[in-house]
Predicted model as a PDB file, atoms N, CA, C, CB and O in Angstrom, pLDDT in the B-factor column:
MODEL        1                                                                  
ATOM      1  N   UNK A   1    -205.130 231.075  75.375  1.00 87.00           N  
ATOM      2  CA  UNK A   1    -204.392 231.025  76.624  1.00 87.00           C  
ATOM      3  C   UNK A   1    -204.854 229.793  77.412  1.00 87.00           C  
ATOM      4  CB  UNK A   1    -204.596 232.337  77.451  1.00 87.00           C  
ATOM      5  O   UNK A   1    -206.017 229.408  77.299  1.00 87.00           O  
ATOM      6  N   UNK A   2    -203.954 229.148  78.228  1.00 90.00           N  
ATOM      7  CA  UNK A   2    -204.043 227.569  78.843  1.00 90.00           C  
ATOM      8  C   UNK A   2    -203.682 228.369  80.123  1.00 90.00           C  
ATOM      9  CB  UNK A   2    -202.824 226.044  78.209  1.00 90.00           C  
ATOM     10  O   UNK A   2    -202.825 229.214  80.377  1.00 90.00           O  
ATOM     11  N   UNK A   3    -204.709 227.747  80.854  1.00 92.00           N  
ATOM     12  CA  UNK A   3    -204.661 227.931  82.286  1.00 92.00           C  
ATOM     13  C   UNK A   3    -204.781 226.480  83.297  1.00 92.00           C  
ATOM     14  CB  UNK A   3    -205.888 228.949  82.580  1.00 92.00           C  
ATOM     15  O   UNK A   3    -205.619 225.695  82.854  1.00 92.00           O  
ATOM     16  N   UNK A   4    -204.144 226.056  84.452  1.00 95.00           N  
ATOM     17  CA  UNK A   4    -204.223 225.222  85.042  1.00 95.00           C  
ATOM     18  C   UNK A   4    -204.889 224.946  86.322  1.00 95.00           C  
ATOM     19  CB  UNK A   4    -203.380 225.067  84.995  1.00 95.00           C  
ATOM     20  O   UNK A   4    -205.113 225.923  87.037  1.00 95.00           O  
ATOM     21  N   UNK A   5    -205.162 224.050  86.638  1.00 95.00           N  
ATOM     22  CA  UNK A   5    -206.343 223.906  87.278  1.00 95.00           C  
ATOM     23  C   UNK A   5    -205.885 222.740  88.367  1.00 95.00           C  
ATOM     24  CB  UNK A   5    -207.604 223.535  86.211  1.00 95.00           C  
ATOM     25  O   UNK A   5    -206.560 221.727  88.178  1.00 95.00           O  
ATOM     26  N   UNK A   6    -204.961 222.592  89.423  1.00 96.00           N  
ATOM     27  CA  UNK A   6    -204.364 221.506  89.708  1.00 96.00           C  
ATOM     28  C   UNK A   6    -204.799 221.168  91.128  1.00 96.00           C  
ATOM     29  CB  UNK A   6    -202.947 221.637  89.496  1.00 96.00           C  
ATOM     30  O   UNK A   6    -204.613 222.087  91.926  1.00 96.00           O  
ATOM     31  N   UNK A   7    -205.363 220.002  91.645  1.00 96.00           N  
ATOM     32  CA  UNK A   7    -206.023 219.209  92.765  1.00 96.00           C  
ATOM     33  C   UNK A   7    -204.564 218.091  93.337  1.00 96.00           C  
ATOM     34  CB  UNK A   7    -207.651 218.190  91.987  1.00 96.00           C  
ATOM     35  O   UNK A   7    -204.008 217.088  92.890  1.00 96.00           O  
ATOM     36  N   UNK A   8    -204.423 218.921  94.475  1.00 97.00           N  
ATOM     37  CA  UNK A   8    -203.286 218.005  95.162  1.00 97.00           C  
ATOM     38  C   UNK A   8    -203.724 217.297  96.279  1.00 97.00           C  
ATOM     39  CB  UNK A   8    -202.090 218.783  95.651  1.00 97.00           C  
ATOM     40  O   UNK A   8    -204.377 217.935  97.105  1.00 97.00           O  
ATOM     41  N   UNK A   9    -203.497 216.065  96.493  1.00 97.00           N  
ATOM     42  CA  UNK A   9    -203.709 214.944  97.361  1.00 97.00           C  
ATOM     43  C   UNK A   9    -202.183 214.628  97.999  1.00 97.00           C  
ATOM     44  CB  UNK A   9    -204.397 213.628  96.475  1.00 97.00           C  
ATOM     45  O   UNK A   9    -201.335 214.844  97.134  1.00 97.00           O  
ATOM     46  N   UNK A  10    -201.706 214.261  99.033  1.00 96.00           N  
ATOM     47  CA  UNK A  10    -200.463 213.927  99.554  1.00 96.00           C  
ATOM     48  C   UNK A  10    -200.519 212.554 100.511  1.00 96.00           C  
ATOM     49  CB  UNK A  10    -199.956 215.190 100.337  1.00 96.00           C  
ATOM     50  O   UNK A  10    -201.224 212.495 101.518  1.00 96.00           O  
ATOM     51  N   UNK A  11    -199.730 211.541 100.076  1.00 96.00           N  
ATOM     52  CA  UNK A  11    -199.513 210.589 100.828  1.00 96.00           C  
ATOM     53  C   UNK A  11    -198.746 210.572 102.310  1.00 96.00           C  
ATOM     54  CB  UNK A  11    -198.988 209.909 100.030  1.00 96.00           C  
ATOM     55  O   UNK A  11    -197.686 211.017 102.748  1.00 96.00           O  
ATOM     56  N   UNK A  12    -199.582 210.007 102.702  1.00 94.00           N  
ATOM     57  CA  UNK A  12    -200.492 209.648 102.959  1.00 94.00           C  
ATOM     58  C   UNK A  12    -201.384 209.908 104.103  1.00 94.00           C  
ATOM     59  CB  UNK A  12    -200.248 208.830 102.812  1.00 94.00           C  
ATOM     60  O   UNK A  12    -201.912 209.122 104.890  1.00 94.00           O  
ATOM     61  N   UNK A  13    -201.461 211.958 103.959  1.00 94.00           N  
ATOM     62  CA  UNK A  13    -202.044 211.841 104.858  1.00 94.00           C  
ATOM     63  C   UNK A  13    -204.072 211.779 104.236  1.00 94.00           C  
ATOM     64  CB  UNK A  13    -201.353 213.081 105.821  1.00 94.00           C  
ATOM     65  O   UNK A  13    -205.168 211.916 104.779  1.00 94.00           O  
ATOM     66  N   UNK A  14    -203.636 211.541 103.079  1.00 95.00           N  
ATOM     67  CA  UNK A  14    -205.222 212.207 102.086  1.00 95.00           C  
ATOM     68  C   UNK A  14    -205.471 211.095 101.278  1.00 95.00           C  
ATOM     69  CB  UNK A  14    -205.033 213.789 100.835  1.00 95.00           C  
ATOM     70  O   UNK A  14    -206.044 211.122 100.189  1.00 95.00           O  
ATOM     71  N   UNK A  15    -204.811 209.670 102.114  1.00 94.00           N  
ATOM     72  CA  UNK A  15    -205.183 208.152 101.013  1.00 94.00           C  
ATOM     73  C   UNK A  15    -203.701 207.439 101.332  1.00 94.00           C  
ATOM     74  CB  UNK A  15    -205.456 208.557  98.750  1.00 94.00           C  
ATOM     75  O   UNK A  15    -202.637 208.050 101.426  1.00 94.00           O  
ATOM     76  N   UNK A  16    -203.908 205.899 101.484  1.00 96.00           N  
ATOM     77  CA  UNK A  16    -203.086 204.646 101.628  1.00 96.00           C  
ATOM     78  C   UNK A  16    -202.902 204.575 100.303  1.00 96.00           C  
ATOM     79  CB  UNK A  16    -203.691 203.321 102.326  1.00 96.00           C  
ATOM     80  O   UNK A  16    -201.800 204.890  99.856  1.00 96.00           O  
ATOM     81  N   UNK A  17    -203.731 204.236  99.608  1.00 97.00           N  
ATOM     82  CA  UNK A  17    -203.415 203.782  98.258  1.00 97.00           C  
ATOM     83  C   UNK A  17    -203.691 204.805  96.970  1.00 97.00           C  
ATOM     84  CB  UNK A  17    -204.231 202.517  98.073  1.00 97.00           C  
ATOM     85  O   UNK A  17    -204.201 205.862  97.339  1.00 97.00           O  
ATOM     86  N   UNK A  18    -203.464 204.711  95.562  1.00 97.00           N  
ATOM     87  CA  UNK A  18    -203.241 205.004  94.674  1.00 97.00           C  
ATOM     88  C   UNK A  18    -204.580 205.657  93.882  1.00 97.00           C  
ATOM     89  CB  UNK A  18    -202.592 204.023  94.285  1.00 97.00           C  
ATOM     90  O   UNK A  18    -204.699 206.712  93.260  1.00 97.00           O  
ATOM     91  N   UNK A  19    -205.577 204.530  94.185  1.00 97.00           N  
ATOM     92  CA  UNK A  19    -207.198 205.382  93.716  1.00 97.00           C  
ATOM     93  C   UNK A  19    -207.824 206.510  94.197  1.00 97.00           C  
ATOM     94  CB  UNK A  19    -208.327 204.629  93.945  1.00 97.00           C  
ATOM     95  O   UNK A  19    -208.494 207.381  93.641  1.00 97.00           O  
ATOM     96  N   UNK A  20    -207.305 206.238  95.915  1.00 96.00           N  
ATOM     97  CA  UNK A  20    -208.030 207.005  97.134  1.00 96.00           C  
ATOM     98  C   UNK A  20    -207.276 207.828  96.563  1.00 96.00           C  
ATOM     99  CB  UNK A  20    -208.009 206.701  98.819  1.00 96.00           C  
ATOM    100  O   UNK A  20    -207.984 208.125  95.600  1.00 96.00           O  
ATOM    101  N   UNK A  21    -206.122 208.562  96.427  1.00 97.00           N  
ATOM    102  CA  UNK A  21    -205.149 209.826  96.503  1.00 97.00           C  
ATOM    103  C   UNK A  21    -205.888 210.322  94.713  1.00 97.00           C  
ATOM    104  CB  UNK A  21    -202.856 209.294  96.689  1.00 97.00           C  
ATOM    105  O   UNK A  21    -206.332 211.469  94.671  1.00 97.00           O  
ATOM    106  N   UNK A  22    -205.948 209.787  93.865  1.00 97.00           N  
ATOM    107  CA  UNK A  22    -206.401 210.213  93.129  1.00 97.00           C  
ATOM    108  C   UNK A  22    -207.976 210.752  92.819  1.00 97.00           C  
ATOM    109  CB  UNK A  22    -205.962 209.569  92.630  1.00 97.00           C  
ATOM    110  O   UNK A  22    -208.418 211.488  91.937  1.00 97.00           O  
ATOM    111  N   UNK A  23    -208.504 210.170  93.751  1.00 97.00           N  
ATOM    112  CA  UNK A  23    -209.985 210.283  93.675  1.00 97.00           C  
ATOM    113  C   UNK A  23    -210.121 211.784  94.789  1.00 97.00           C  
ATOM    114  CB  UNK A  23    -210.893 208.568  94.315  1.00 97.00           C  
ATOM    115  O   UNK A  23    -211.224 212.300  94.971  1.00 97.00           O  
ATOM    116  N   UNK A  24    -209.240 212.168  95.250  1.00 97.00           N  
ATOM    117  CA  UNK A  24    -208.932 213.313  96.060  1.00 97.00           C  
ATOM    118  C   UNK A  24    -208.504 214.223  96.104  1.00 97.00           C  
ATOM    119  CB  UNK A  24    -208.589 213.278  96.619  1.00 97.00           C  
ATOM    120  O   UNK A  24    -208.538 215.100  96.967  1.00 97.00           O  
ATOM    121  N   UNK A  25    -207.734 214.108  94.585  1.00 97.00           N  
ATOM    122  CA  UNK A  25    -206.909 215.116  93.660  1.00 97.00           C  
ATOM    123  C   UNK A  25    -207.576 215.450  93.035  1.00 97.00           C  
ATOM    124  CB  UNK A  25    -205.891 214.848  92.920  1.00 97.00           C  
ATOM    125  O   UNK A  25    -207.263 216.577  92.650  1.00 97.00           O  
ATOM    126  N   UNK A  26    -208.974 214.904  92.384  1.00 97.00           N  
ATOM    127  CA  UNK A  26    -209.454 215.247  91.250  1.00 97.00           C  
ATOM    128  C   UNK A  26    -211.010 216.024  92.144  1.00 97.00           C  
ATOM    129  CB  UNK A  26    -209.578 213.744  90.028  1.00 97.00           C  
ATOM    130  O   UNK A  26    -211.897 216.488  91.427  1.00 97.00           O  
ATOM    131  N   UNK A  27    -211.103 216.053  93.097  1.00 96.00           N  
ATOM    132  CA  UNK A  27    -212.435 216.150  94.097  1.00 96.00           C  
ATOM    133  C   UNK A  27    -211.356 217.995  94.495  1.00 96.00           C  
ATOM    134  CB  UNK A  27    -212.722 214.269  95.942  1.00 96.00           C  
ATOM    135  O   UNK A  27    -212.021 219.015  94.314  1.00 96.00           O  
ATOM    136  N   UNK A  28    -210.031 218.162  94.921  1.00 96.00           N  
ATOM    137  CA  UNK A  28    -209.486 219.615  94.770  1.00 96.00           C  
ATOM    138  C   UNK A  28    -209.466 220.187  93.692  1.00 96.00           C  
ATOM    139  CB  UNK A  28    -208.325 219.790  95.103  1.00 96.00           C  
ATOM    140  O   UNK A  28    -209.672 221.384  93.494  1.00 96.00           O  
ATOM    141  N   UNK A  29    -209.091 218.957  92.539  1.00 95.00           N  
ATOM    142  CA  UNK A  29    -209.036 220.249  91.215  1.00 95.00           C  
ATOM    143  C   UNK A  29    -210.574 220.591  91.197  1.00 95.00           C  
ATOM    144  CB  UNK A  29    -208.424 219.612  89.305  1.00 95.00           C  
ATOM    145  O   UNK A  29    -210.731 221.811  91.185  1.00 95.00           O  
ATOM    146  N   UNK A  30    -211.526 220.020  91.191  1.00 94.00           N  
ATOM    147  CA  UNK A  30    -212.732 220.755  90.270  1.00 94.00           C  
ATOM    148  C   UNK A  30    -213.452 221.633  91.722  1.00 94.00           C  
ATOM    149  CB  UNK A  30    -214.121 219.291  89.270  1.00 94.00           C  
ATOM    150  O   UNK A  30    -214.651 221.856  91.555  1.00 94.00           O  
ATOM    151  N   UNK A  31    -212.803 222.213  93.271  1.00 94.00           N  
ATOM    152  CA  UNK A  31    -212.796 223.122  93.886  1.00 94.00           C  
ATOM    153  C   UNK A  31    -211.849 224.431  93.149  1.00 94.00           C  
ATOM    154  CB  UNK A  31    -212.445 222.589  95.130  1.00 94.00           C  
ATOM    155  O   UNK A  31    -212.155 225.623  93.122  1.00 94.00           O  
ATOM    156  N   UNK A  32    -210.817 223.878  92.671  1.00 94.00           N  
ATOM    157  CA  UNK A  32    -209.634 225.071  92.192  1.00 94.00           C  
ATOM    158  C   UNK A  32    -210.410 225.347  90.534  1.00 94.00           C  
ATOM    159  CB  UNK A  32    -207.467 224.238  92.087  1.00 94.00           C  
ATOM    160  O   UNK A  32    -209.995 226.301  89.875  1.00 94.00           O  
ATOM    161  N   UNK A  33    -211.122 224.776  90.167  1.00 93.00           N  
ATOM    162  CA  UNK A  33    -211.925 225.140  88.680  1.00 93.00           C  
ATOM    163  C   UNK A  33    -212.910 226.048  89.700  1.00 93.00           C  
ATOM    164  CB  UNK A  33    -212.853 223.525  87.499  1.00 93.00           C  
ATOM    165  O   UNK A  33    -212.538 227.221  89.736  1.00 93.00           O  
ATOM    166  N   UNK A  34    -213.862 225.817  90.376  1.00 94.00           N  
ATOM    167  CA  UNK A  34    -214.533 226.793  90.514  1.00 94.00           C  
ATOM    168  C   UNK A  34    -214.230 228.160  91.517  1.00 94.00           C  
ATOM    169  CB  UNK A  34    -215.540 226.192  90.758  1.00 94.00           C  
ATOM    170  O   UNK A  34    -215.000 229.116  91.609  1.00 94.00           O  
ATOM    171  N   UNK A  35    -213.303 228.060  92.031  1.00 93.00           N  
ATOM    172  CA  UNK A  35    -212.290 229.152  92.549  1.00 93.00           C  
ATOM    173  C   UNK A  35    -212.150 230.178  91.083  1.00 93.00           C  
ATOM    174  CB  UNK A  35    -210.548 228.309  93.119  1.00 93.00           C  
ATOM    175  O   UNK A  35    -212.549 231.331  91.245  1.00 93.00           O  
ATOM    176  N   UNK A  36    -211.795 229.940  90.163  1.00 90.00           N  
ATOM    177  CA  UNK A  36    -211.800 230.581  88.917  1.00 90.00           C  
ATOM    178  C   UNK A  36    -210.447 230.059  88.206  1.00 90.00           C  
ATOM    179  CB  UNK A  36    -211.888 232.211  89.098  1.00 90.00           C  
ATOM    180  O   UNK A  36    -209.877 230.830  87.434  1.00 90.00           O  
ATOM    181  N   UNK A  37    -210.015 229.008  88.400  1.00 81.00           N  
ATOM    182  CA  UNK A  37    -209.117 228.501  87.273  1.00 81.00           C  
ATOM    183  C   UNK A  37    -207.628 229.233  87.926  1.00 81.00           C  
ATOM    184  CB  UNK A  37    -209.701 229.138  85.457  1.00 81.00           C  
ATOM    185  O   UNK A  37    -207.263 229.960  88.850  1.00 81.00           O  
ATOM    186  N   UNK A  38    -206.987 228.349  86.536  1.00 92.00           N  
ATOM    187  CA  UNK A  38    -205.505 229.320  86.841  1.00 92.00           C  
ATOM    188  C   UNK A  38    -205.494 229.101  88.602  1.00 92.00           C  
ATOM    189  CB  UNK A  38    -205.704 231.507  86.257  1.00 92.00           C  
ATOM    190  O   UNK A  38    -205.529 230.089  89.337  1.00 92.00           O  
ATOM    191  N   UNK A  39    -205.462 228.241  88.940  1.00 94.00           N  
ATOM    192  CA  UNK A  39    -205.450 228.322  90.586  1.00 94.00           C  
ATOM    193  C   UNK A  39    -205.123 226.300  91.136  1.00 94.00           C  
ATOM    194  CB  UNK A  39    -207.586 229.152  91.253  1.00 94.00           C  
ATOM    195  O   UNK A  39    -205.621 225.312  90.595  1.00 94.00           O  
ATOM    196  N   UNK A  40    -204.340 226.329  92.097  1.00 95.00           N  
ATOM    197  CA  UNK A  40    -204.775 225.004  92.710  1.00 95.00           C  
ATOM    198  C   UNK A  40    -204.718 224.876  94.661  1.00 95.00           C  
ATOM    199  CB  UNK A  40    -203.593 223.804  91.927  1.00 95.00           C  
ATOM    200  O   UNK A  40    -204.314 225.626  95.550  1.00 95.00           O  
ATOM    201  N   UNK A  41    -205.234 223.774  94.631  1.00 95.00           N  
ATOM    202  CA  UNK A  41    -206.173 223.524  96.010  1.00 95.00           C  
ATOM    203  C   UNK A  41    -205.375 221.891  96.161  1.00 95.00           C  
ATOM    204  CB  UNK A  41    -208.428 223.542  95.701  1.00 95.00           C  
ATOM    205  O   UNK A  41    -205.085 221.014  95.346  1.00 95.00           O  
ATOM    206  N   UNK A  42    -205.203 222.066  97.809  1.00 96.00           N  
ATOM    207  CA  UNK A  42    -204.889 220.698  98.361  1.00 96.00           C  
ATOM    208  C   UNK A  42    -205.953 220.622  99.096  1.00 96.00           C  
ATOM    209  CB  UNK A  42    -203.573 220.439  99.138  1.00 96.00           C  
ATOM    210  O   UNK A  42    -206.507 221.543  99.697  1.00 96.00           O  
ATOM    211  N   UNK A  43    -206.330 219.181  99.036  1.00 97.00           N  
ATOM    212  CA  UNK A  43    -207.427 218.366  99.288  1.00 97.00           C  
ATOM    213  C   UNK A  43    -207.662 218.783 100.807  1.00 97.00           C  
ATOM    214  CB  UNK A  43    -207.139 216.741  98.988  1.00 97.00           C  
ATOM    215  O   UNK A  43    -206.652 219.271 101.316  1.00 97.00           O  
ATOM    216  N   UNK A  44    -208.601 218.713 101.515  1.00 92.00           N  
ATOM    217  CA  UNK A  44    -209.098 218.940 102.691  1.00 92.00           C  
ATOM    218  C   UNK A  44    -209.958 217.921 103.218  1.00 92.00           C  
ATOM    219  CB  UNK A  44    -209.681 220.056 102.665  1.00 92.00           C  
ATOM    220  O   UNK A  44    -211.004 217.745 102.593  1.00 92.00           O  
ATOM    221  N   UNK A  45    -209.725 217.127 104.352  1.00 77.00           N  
ATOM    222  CA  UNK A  45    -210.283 215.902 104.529  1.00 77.00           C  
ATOM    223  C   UNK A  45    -211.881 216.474 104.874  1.00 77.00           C  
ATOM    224  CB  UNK A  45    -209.430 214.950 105.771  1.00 77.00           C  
ATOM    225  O   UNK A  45    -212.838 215.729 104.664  1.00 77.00           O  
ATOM    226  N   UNK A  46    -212.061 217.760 105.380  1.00 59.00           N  
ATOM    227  CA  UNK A  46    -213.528 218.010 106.221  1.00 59.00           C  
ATOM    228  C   UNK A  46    -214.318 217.952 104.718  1.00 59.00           C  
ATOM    229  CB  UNK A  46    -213.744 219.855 107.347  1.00 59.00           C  
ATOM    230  O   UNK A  46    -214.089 218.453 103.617  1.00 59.00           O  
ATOM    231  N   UNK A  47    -215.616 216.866 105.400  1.00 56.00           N  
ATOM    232  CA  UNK A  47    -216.201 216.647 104.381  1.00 56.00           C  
ATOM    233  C   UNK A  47    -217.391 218.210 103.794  1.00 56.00           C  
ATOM    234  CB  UNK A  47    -216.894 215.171 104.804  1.00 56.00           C  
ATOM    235  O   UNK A  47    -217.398 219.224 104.492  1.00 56.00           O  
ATOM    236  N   UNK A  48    -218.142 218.139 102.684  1.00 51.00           N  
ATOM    237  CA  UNK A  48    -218.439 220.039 102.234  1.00 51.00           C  
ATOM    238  C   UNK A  48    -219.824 219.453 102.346  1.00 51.00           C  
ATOM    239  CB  UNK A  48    -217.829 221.053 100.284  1.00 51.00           C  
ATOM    240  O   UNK A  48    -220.812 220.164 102.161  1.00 51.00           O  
TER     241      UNK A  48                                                      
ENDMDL                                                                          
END                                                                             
């Protein structure tokens, strides 16, 4: 079984450019991996 794990970033309020939004997507997914998977998370600017 494949489960997804997905980190959303949105322009532009979570990055101007293309690295930043990705580097912010991937900083929610591995919050929505330890949430327990099968789950996704939009990015939250407050730093943890």
């Amino acid at each position: 079984m494949v489960t997804p794990s997905i980190g959303i970033a949105i322009y532009p309020e979570h990055g101007q450019d293309a690295e930043t939004l990705i580097k912010h997507a991937d900083k929610a997914m591995y919050q929505a991996k330890r949430a327990g998977k099968n789950n996704y998370v939009v990015f939250d600017n407050v730093p943890q």
